[in-house]
N, C-alpha and C positions, 0 to 999 in steps of 0.2 A: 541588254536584255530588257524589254518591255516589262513595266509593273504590271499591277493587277489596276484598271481605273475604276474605279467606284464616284459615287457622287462627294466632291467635298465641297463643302463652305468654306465663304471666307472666316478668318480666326477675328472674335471681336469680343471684345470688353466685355466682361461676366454679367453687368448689370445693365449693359446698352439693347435693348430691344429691338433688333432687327434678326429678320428671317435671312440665315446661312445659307438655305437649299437653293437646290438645282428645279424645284417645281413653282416655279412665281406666276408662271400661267395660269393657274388655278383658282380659280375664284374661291373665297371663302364661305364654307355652307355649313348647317349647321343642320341635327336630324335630335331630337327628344322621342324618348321611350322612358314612361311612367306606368311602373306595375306594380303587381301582387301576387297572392295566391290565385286571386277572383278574379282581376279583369288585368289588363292591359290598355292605354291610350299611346297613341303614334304620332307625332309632331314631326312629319317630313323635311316641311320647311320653316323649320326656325331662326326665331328673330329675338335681338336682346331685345326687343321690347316685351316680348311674354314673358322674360324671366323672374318676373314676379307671380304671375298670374298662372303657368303652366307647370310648373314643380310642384308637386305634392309632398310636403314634408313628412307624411302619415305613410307613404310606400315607397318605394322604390323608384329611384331617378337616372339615367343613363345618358348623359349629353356628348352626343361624339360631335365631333369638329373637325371637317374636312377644310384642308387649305390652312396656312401659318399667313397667308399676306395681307391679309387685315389689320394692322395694330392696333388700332383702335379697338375695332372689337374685342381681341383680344386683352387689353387691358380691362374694358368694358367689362368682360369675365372674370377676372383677376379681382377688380375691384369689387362686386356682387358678391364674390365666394370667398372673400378677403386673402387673393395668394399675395404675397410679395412679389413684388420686382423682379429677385430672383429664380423664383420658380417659374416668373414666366421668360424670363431670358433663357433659361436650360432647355426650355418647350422650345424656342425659336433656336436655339444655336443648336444644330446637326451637326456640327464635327465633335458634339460632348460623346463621353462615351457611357455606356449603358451604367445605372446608377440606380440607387433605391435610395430613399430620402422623407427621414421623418418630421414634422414638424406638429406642436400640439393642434391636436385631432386634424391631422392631414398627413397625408401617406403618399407623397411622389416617386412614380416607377415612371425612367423611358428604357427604350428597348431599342434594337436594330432591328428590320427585318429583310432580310436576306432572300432575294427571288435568283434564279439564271435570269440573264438576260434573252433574249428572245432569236436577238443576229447574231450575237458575237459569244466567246467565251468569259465576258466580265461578269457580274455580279451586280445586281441593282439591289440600292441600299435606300430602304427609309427609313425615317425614324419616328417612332410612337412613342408618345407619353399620355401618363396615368396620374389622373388625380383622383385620390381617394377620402373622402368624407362621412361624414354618417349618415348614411341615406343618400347618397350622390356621387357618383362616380363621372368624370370628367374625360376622356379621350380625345386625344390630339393627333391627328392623321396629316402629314404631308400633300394628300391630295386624295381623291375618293376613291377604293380600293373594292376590292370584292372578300376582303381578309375575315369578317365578321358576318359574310351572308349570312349561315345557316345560323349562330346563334342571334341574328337578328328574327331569324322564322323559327327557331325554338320559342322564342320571346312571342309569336304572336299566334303561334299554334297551341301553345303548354306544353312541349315536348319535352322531356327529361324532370330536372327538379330546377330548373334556373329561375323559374318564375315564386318556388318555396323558400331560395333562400335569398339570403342577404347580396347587397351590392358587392361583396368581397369576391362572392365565389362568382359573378360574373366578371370579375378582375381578372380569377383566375381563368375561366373559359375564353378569355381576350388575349393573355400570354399564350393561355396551351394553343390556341390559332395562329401566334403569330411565329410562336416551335415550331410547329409544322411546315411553317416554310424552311427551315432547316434541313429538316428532312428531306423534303424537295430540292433543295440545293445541292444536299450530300449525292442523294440518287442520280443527278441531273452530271453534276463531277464524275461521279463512277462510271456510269453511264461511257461519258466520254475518255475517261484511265484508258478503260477496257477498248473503245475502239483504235486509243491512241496503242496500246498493245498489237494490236492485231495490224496496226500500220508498220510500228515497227518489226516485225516480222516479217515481212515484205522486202523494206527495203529500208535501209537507214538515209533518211533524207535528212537535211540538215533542220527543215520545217519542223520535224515531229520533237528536237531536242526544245526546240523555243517553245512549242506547244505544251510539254512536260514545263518549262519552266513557268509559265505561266500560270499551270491548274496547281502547280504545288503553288503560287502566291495566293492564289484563290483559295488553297484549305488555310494558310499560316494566316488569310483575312477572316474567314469563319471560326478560327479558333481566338484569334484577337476579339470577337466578339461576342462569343460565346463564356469565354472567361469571365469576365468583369459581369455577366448575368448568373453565372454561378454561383458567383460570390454574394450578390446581392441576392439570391435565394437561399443561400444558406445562412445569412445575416435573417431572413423571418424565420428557418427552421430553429433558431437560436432563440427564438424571443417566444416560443409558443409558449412557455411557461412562467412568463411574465405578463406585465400590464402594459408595457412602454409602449403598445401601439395605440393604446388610450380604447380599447376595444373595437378599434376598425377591423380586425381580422376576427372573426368569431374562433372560439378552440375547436370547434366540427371543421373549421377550413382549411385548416392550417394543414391537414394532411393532406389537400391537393397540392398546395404550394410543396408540401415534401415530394410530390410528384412529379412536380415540374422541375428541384431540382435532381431530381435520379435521372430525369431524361436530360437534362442539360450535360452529364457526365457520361451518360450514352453516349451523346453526340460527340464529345471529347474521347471517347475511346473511338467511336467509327473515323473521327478524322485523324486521330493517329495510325488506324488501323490501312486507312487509304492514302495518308501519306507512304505510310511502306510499302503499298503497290505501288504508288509513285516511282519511288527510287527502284522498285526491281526494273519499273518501266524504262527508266533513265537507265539503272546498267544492262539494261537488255539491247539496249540501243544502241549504250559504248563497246558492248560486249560483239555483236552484230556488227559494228565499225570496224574494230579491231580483225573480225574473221575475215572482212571485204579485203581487211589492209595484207592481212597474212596469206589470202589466195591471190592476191595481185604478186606480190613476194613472190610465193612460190613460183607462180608462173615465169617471173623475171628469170627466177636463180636458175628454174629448167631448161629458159632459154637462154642462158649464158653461158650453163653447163656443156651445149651442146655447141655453142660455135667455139671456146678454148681450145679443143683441140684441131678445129678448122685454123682456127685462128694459127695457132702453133705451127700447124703442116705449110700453111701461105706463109708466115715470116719466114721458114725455113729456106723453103727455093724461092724469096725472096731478096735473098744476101746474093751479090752480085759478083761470087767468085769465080774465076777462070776455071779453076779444074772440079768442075760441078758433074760427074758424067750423065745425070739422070735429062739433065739439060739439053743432051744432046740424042737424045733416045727419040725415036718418031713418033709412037706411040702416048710420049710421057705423057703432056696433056688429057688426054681420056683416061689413062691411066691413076693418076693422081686424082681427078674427080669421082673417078668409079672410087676409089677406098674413101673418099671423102662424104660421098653419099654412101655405101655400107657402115660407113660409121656413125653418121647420123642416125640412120634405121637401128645399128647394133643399142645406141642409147636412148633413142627413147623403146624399143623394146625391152631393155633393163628398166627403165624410170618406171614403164607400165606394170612391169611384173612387183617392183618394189611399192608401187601402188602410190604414186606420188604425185601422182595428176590422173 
């Protein structure tokens, strides 16, 4: 039975700096968003050379990074915003799985995010990570997405309060975007349960068992990844009442993060909820087999009920004894056929009354 394939990397050394992914095409870009209450500036095409001269330590800073195949630059980064080694090996290696990660005054989140695929029934995976500082926030994109449009055109319109507060709670409108494709993927699976239902209905073909098994690998992969983000949200819902984040999470924030995790446990009831469509799907199908298999049956045993006594009547003047009289009757022939067809008519006019076909 076919898995589910998703994008994996190769498996490499915790501390070795090489990109894992499936997207090496990608040229490495880089976009700067420096705000406030009062103004907004937009740095499309950024260069580390501005990184001295375009960060405004007095407002708000939002550096995304499309594309992981630069190492250099990357380090480049790393070094300027003092990460370790580490944190940017976890940014470059995609087969990690979703994790939250404190270090003093620095706060690493990556994330899966989870689209349908476009041809087929698999699942496209990438992976984001979050660095968070005071006054700076760091994203790290697989390759250039449309996942952060509209809070990009919140950020230059004033739309909502994302421009009033702090870089945390643009954190959070960065996660709550990339939930969203969850929900799009949930929808996108049910979607197809439901038509895979109505095939099976039809007709049990062998295609539609392997197609069930493959959407239930696709929700047991959205719950593999949904899990380990739950956890890591309710790791900040734990700490709202502490310091340990060193005050990168303002305490007004913290209650979106509680938000993001009640929907992460949504989305863990809907995919348990659609695995059990699943399986009614599956036994609807074996169920649906099984009735093919019992009217094929039947039809066999009606028709075998009916030639037994054919059967019987021809072995009978089939025994090749001398004093046989019927043998010598001139008629016999037509004879013996006429009761053999009356009898046939007599059972299946029984079969049909007893309603058995």
């Amino acid at each position: 039975m076919r898995k589910i394939k998703y994008k994996k990397g190769r498996k490499v050394q915790h501390i070795t700096l090489e990109y894992t992914g499936s997207h090496k095409e990608h040229e490495t870009e880089m976009q700067l968003f420096v705000y406030d209450d009062a103004d907004v500036v937009e740095y499309d095409k950024f260069t580390v050379l501005a990184l001295n001269s375009c960060f405004d330590y007095t407002k708000n800073n939002w550096l995304n990074v499309h594309g992981l195949n630069d190492i250099g630059l990357l380090k480049t980064i790393g070094t300027h915003f003092k990460l370790d080694d580490f944190l940017l090996a976890d940014i470059l290696n995609t087969t990690k799985r979703t994790k939250l990660e404190e270090q003093p005054n620095i706060l690493f989140f990556n994330i899966k995010s989870l689209l349908p695929s476009e041809y087929s029934d698999n699942i496209s995976v990438e992976q984001l990570s979050f660095i968070l500082k005071d006054g700076i926030l760091i994203s790290f994109q697989e390759k250039r997405s449309d996942f952060f449009t509209h809070i990009r055109e919140r950020l230059r319109t004033h739309a909502g309060i994302v421009r009033t507060k702090k870089v945390d709670y643009l954190l959070y409108l960065l996660l709550d975007a990339v939930m969203e494709n969850f929900y799009i993927t949930i929808e996108d699976e049910e979607d197809k349960i439901e038509e895979l239902i109505n095939q099976a209905k039809k007709g049990a073909h062998p295609v539609i068992l392997e197609k069930i098994e493959n959407h239930r690998d696709n929700f047991n992969f959205l719950k593999r990844s949904i899990v380990p983000l739950r956890d890591s949200l309710y790791y900040l819902k734990t700490i709202k009442d502490d310091d340990e984040n060193n005050g990168l999470i303002q305490k007004e924030t913290f209650n979106f993060f509680i938000r993001l995790h009640q929907k992460s446990l949504e989305l863990l009831e809907q995919i348990e909820s659609d695995m059990s469509a699943l399986e009614s799907a599956s036994n609807f199908y074996f169920s649906e087999q099984s009735r093919k298999m019992n009217e094929i049956m039947k039809t066999l045993t009606i028709i075998s009920a009916i030639f037994i006594p054919l059967t019987f009547i021809v072995g009978v003047y089939g025994m090749n004894f001398e004093n046989m009289p019927e043998l010598k009757t001139q008629n016999g022939y037509f004879i013996v056929m006429g009761i053999m067809f009356l009898l046939v008519v007599a059972l299946i006019i029984y079969f049909k009354k007893r309603r058995w076909f």
